[in-house]
Residue frames as qw, qx, qy, qz and C-alpha x, y, z in Angstrom:
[[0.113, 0.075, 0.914, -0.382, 73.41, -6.41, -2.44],
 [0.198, -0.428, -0.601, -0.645, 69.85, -7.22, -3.10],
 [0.619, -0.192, 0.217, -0.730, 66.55, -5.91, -0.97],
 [0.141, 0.308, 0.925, -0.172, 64.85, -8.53, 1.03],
 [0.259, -0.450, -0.711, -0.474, 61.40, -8.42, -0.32],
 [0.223, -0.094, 0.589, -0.771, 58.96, -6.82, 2.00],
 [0.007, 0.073, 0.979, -0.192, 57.12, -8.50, 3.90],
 [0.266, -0.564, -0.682, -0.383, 53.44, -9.92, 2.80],
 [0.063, -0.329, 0.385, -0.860, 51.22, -7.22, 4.44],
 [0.170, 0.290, 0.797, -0.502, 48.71, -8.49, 7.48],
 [0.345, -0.497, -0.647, -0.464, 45.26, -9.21, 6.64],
 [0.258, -0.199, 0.325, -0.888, 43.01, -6.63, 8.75],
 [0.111, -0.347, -0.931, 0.022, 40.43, -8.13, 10.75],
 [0.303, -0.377, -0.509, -0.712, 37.27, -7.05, 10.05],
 [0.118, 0.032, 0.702, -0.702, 35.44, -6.16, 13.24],
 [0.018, 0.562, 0.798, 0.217, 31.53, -7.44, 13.54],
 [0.236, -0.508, -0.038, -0.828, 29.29, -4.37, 14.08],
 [0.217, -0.083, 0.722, -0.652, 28.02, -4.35, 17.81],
 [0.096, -0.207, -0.963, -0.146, 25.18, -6.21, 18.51],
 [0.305, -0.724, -0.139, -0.603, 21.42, -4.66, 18.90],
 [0.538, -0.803, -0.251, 0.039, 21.17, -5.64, 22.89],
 [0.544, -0.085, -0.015, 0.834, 24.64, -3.74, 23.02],
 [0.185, 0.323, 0.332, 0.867, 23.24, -1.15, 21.10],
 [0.626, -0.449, -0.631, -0.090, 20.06, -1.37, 23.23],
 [0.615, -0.501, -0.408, 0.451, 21.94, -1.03, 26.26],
 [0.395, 0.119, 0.221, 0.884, 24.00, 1.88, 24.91],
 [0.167, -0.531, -0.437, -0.707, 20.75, 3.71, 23.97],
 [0.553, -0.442, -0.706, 0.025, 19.59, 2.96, 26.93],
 [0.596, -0.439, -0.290, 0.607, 21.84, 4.38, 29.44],
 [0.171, -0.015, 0.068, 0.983, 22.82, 7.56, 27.08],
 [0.291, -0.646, -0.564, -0.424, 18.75, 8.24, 27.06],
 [0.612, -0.548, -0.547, 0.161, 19.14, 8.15, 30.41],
 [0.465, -0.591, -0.098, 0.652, 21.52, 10.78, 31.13],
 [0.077, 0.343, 0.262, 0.899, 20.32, 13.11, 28.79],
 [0.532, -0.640, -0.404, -0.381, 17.30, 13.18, 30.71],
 [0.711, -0.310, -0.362, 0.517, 18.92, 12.61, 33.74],
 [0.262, -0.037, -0.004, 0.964, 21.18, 16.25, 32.81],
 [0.042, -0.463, -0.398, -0.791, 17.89, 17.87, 31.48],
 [0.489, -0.710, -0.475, -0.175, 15.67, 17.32, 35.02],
 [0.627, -0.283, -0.262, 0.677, 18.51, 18.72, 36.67],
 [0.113, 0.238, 0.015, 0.965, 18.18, 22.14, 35.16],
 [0.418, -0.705, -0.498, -0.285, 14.47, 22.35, 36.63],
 [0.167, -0.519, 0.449, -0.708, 14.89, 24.92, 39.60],
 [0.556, -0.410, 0.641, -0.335, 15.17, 22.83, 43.70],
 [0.942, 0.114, -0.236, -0.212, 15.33, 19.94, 41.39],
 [0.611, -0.640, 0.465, -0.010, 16.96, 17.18, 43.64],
 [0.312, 0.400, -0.783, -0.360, 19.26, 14.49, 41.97],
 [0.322, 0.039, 0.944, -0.065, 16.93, 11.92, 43.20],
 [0.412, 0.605, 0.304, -0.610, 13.91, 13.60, 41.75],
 [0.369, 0.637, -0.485, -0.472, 15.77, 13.94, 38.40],
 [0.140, 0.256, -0.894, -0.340, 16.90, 10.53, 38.00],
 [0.288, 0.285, 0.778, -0.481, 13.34, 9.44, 38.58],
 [0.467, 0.718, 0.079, -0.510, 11.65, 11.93, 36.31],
 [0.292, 0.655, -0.579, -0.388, 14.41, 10.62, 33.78],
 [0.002, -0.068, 0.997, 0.045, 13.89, 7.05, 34.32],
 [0.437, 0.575, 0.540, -0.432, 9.77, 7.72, 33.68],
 [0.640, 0.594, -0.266, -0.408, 10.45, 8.91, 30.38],
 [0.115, 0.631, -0.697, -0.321, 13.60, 6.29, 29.42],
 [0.494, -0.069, 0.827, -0.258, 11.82, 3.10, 30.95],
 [0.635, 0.405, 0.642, -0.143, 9.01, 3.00, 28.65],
 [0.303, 0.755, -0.481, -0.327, 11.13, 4.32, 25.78],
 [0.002, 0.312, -0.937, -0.158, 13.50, 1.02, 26.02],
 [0.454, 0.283, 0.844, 0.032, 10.37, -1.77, 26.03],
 [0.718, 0.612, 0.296, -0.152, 8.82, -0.25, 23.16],
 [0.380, 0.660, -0.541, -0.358, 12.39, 0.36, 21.14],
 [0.199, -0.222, 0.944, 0.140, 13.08, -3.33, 21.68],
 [0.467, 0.408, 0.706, -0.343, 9.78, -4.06, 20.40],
 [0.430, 0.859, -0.052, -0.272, 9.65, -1.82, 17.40],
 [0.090, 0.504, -0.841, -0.173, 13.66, -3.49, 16.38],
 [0.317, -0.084, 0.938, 0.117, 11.94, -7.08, 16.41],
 [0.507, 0.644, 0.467, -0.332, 8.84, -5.91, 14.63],
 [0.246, 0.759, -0.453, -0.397, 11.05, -4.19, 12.11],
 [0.008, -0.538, 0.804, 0.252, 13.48, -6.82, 11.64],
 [0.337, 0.026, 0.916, -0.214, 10.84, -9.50, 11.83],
 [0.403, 0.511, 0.749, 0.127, 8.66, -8.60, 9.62],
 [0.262, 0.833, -0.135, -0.468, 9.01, -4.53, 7.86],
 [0.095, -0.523, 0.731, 0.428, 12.34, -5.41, 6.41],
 [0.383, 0.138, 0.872, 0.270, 10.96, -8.72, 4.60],
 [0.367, 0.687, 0.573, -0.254, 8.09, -6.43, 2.85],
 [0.550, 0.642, 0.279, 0.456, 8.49, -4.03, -0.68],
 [0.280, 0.230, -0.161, 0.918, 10.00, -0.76, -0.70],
 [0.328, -0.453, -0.216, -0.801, 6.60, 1.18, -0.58],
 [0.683, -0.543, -0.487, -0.034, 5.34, -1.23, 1.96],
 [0.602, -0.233, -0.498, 0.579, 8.20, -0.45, 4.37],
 [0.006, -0.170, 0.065, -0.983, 8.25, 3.19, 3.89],
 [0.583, -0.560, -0.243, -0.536, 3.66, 3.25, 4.69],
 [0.723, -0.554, -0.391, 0.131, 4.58, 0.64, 7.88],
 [0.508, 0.039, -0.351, 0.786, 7.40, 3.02, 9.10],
 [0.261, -0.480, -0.228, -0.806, 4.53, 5.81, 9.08],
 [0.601, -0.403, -0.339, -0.602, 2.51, 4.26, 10.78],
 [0.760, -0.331, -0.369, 0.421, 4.74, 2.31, 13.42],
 [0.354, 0.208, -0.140, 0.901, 6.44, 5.54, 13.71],
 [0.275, -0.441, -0.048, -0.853, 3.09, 7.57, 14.82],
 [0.855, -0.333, -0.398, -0.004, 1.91, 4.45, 16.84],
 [0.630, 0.015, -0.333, 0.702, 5.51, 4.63, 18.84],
 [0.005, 0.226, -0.206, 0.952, 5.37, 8.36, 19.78],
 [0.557, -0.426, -0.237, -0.673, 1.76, 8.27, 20.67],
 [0.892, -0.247, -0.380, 0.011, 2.14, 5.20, 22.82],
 [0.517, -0.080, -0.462, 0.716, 5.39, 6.46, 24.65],
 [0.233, -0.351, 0.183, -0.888, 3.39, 10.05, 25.08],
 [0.652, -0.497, -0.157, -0.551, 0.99, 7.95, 26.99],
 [0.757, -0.192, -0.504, 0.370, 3.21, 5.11, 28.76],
 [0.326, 0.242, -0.257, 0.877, 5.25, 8.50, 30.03],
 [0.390, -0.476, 0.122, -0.779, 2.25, 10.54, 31.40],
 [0.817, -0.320, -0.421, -0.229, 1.00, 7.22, 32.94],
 [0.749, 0.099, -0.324, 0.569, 4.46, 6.44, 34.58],
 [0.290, 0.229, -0.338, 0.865, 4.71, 9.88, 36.06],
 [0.563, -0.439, -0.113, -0.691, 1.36, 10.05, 37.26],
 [0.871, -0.351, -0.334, -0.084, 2.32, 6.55, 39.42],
 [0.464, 0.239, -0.405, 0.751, 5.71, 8.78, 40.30],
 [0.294, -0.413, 0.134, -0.852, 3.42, 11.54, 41.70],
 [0.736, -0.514, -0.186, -0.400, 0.94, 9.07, 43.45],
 [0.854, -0.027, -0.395, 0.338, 3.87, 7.03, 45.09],
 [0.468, 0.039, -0.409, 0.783, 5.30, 10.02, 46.43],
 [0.069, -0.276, 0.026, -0.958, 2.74, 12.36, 47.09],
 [0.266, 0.406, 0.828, -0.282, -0.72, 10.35, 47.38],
 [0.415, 0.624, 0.212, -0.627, -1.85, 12.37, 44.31],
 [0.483, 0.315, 0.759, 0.303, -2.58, 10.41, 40.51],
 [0.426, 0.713, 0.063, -0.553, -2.52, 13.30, 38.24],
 [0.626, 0.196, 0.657, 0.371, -2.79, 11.75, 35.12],
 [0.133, 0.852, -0.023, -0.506, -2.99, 15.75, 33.41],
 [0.668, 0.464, 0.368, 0.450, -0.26, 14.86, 30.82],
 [0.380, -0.038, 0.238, 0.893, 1.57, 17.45, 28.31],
 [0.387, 0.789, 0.476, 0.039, -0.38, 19.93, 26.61],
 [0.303, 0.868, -0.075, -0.387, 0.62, 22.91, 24.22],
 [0.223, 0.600, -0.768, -0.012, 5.00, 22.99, 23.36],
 [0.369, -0.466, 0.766, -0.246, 5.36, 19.91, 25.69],
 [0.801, 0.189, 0.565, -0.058, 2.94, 17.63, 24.05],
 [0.685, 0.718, -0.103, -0.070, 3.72, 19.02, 20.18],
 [0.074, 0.815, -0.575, 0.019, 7.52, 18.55, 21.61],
 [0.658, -0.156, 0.669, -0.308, 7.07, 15.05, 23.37],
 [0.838, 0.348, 0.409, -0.095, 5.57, 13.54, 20.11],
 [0.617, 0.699, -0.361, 0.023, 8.44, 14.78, 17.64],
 [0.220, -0.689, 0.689, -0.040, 10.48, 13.18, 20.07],
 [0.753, 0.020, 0.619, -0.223, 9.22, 10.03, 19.54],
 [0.840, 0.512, 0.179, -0.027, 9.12, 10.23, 16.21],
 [0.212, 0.805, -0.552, 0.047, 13.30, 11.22, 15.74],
 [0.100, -0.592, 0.797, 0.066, 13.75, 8.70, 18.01],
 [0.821, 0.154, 0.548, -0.033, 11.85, 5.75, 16.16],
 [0.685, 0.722, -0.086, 0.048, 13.51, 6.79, 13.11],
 [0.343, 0.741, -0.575, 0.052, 16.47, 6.81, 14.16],
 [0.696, -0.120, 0.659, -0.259, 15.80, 3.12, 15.87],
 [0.697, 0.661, -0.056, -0.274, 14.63, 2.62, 12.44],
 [0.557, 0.716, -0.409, 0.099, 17.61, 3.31, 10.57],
 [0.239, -0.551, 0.781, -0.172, 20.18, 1.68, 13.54],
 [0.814, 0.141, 0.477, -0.301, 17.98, -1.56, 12.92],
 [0.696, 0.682, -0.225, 0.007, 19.01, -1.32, 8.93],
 [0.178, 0.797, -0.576, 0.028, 22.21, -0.65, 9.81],
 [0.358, -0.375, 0.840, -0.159, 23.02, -3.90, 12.32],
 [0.862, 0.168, 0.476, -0.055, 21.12, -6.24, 9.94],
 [0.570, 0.732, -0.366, 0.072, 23.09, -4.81, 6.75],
 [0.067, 0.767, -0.612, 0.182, 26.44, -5.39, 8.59],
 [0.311, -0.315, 0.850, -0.284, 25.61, -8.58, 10.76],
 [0.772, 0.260, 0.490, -0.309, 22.75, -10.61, 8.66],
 [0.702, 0.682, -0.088, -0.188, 23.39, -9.73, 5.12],
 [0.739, -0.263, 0.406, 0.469, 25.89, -12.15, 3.64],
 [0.128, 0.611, -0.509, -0.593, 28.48, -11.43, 1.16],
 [0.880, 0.201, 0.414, 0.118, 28.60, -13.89, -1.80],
 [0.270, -0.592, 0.656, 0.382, 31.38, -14.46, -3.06],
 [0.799, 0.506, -0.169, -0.277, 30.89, -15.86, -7.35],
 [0.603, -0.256, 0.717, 0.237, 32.76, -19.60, -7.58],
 [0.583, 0.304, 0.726, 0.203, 31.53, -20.05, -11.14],
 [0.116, 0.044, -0.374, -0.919, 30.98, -18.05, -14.77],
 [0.491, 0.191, 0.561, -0.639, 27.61, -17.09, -15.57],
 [0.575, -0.585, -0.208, -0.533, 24.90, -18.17, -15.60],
 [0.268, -0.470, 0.702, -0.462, 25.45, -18.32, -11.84],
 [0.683, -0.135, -0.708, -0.120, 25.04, -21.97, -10.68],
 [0.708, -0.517, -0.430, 0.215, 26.28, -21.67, -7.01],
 [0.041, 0.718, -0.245, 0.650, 27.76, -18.77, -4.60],
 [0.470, 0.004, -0.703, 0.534, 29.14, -18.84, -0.99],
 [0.408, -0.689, -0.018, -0.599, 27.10, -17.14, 2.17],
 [0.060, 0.345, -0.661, 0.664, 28.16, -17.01, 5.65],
 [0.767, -0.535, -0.261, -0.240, 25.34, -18.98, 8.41],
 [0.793, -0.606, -0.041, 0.049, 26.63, -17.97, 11.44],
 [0.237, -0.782, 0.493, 0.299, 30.62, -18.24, 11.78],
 [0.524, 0.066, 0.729, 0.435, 30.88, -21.13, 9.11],
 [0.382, 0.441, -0.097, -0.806, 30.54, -20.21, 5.62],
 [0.615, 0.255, 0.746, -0.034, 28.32, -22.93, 3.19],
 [0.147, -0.026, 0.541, 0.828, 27.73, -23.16, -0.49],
 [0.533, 0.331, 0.505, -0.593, 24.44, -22.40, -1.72],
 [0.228, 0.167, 0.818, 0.500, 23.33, -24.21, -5.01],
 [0.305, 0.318, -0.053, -0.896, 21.07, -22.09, -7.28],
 [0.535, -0.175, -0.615, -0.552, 18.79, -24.67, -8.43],
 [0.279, -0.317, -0.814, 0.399, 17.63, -24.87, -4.49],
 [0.113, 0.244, 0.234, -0.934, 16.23, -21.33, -4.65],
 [0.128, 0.675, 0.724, 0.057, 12.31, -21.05, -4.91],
 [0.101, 0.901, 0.295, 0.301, 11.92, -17.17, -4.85],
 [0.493, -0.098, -0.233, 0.832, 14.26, -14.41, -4.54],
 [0.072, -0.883, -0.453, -0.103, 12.75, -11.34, -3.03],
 [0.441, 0.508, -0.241, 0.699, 14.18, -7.32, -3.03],
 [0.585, -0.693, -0.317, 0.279, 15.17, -6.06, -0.10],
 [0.083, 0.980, -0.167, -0.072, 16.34, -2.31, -1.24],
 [0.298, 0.681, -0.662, -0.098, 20.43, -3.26, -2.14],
 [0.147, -0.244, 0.958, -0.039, 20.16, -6.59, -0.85],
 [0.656, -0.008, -0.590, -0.470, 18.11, -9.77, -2.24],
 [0.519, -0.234, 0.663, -0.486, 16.30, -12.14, 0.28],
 [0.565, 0.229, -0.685, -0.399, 16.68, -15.56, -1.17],
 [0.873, -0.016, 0.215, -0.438, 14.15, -18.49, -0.44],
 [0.403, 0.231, -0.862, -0.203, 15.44, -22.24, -0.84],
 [0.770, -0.316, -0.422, -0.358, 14.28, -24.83, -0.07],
 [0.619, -0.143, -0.631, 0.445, 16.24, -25.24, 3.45],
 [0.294, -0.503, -0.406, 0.704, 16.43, -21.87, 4.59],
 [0.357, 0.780, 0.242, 0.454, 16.28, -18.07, 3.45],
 [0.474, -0.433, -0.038, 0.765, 19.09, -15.62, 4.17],
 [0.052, 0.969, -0.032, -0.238, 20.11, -11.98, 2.96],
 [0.783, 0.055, 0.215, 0.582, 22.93, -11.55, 0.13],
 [0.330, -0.491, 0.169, 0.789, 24.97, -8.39, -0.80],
 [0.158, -0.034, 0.663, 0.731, 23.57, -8.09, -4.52],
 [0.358, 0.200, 0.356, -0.840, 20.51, -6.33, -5.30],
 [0.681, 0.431, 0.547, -0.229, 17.44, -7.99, -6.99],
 [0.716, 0.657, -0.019, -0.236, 18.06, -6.56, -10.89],
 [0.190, 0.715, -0.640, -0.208, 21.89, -7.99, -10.24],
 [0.620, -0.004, 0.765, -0.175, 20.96, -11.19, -9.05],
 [0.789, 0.464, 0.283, -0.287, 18.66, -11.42, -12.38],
 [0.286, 0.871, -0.346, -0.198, 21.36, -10.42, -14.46],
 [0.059, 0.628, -0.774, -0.050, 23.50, -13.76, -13.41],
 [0.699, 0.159, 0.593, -0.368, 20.47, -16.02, -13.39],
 [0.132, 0.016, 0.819, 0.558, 19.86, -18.50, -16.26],
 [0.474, 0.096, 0.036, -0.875, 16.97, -16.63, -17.92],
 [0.485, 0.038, -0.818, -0.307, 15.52, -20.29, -18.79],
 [0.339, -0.222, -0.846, 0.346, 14.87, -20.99, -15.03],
 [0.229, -0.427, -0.357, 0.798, 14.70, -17.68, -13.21],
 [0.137, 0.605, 0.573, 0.535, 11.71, -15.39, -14.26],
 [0.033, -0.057, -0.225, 0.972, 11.27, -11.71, -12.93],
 [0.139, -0.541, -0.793, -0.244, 7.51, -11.95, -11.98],
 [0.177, -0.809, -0.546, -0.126, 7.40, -8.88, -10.27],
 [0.167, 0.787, -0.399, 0.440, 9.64, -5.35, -9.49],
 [0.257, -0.644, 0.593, -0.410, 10.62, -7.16, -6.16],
 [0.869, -0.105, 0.472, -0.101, 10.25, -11.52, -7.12],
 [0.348, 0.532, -0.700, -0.326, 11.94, -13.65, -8.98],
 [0.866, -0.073, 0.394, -0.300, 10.61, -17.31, -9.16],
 [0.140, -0.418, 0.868, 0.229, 12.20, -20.47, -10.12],
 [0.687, 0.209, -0.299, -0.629, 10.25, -22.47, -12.69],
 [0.319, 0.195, -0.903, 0.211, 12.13, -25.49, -11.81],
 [0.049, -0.092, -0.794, 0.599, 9.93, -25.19, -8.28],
 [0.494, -0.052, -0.257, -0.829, 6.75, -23.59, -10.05],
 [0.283, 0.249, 0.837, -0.397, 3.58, -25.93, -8.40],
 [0.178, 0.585, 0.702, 0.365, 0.99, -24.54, -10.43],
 [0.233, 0.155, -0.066, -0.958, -0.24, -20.20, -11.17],
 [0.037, 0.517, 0.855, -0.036, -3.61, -19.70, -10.94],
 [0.036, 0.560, 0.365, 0.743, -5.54, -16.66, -12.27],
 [0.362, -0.306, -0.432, 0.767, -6.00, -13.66, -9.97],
 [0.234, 0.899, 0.367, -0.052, -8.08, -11.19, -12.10],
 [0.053, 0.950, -0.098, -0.292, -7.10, -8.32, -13.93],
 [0.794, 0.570, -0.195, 0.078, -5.03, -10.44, -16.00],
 [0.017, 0.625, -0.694, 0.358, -2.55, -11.47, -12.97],
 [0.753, -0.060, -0.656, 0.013, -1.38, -14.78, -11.98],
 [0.408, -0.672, 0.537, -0.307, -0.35, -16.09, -8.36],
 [0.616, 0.270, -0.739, 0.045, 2.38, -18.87, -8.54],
 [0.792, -0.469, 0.330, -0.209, 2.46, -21.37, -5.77],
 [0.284, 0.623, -0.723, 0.097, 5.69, -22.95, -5.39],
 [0.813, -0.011, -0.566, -0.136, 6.49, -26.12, -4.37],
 [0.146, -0.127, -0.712, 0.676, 7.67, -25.07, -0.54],
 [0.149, -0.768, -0.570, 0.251, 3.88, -23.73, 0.07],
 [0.031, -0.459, -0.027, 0.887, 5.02, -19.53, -0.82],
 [0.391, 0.802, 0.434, 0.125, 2.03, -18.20, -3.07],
 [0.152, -0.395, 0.039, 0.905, 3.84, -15.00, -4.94],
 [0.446, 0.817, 0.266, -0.249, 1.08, -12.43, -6.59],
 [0.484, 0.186, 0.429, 0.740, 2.52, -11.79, -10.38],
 [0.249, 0.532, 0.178, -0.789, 2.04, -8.78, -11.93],
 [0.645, 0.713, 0.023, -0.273, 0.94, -7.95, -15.43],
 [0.480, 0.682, -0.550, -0.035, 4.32, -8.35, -17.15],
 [0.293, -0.184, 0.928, -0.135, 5.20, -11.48, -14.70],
 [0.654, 0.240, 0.699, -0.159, 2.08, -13.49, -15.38],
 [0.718, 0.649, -0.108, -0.225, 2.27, -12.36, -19.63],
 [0.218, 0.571, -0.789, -0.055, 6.26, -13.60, -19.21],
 [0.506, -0.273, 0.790, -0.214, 4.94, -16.57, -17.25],
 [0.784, 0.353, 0.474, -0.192, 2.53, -17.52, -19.70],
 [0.508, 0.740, -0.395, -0.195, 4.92, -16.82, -23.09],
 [0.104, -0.364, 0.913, 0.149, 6.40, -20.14, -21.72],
 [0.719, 0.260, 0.594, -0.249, 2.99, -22.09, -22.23],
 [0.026, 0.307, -0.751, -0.584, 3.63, -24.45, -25.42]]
């Protein structure tokens, strides 16, 4: 007798990664009851006391992570490598500093509310040197949860319809997926493993980092004008001198990109 064939296995469905105000909320609550568990250990500490003292630190924890995720995502993430890494510094020391002060503020209007007494004293020695690394673990690790839910839930995949040079590739807007046509793109920009491509309708996030992108571009069009641009000539408006022997292209949607030295000597080796 023969085997039946077995049977075609099921396509898995691919779950989306949670969403930030999920994530958000999550954070939120488990902030909360860590703190929550931690004011408890304080000797005669009541459970109202505690969840008070724990909702003074967590309160002004959540409005500045939701702030610091749209500041990221809105405008770190779109910037060079080096840039992101200086603004993470520096949002990152901002953040802690600001929550060590929302926090003393917050418990100083606990104390006046219940006592009639506005001490506005703050940490000082361990408590403040402890307070401010807290801040900074948890804006890094805000940080890096931010990466993660725009990798998984912004960045599209692209799927190659064509040999190269690439002409056109698929990307996902939303729950539909659309072609995109590669003589619509004005400037592709890196974005550490993923490329952040400009057309002339929109600009999204693909799976394929900046030196593969170049790699399936038609070097005729697509010029590498800088470790983290790529400009379409096709859309080129007019480069104007910048000093130091560096151009800046203006494109025909209005984006000025600064060339460097080896962009603005490749730009000009096309003048005939």
């Amino acid at each position: 007798m023969l085997k039946p064939p077995d049977p075609a296995p099921q396509p898995q469905t691919m779950l989306p990664p949670p969403s930030a105000l999920t994530l958000w909320l999550c954070g939120v609550a488990g902030a909360w009851l860590m703190y929550f568990a931690v004011f408890l250990q304080v000797p005669q500490a009541s459970l109202g006391a505690a969840a008070i003292n724990a909702l003074a630190n967590v309160a002004p924890l959540a409005l500045l992570a939701a702030g610091a995720h749209l500041l990221i995502k809105r405008h770190v993430m779109r910037l060079s490598v080096p840039a992101q890494i200086i603004s993470h510094v520096l949002i990152g020391s901002a953040f802690a500093a600001t929550w060590f002060a929302l926090v003393t503020l917050t418990l100083a209007l606990v104390s006046y509310a219940q006592r009639g007494q506005f001490d506005l004293s703050g940490f000082t020695g361990g408590a403040f040197i402890w307070q401010n690394l807290q801040g900074l673990v948890l804006y890094w690790a805000l940080a890096a949860t931010t990466y993660a839910v725009r990798g998984g839930r912004s960045a599209a995949p692209v799927t190659i319809v064509s040999a190269p040079p690439l002409e056109r590739y698929l990307t996902r807007k939303g729950d539909d997926i659309a072609p995109v046509h590669v003589r619509d793109i004005v400037v592709i920009a890196g974005a550490q493993d993923y490329a952040e491509v400009t057309t002339l309708t929109d600009t999204h996030l693909v799976r394929m980092s900046l030196s593969e992108f170049e790699q399936r571009l038609d070097p005729q069009r697509f010029i590498r004008v800088h470790r983290s641009r790529i400009i379409n000539i096709d859309h080129l408006d007019y480069a104007e001198p910048s000093g130091s022997g560096r151009l800046i292209a203006h494109m025909t949607d209005g984006t000025t990109v600064p060339l460097s030295r080896t962009g603005s000597q490749s730009l000009r080796a096309l003048i005939v």
